[in-house]
matplotlib code that plots the C-alpha trace (Angstrom):
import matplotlib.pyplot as plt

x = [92.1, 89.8, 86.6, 84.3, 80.4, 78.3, 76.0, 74.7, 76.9, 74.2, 74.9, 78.7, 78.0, 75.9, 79.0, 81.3, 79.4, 80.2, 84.0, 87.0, 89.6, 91.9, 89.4, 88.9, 85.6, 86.7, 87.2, 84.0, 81.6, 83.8, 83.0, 79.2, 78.8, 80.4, 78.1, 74.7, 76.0, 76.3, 72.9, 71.1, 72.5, 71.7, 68.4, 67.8, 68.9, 66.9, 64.0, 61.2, 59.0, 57.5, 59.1, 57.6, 58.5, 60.5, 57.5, 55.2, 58.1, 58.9, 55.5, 55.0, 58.0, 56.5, 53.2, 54.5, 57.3, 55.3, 56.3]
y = [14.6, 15.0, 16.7, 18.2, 17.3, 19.1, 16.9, 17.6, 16.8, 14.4, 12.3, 12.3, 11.6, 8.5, 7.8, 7.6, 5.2, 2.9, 3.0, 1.3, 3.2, 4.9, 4.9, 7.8, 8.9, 7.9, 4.3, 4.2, 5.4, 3.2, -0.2, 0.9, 1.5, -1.9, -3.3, -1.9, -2.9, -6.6, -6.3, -4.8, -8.3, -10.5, -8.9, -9.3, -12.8, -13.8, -11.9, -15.0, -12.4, -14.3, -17.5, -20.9, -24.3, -26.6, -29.2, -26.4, -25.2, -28.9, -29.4, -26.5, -27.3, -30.8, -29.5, -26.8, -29.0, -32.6, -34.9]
z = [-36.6, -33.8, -33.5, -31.4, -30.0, -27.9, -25.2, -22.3, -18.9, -18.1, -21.5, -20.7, -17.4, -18.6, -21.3, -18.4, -16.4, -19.0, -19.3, -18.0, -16.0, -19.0, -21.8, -23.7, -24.3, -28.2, -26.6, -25.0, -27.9, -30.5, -27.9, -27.5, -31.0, -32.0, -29.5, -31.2, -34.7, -33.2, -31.3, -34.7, -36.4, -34.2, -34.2, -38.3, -38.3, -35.8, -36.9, -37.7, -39.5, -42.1, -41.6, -41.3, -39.2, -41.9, -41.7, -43.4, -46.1, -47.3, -47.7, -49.8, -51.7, -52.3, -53.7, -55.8, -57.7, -57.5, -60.1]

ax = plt.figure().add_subplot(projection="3d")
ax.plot(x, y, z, "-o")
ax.set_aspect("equal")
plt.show()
């Protein structure tokens, strides 16, 4: 079942620019939105918030369980 959105005929204009000769504007949105989802994960696994180099980690580890 199908469904209807409103946007302006700039947006759809923009959509267009980014399909393939015989994509539906279903096929279009479905490929960008796959696209984002990829780009969003790549972003949180590479995010280095609050991450140190190995050197600094293994000496913590060392110092907090010495022998």
């Amino acid at each position: 079942m199908n469904t209807t959105i409103a946007i302006s005929p700039g947006i759809r204009d923009q959509i267009k620019e980014f399909g393939n000769k015989g994509e539906t504007y279903d096929d279009i949105l479905a490929r960008l939105l796959s696209s984002a989802k990829q780009r969003q994960l790549q972003e949180l696994l590479m995010d280095e918030t609050n991450c140190v180099p190995i050197d600094e980690a293994i000496a913590r580890a060392k110092k907090k369980w010495q022998k």
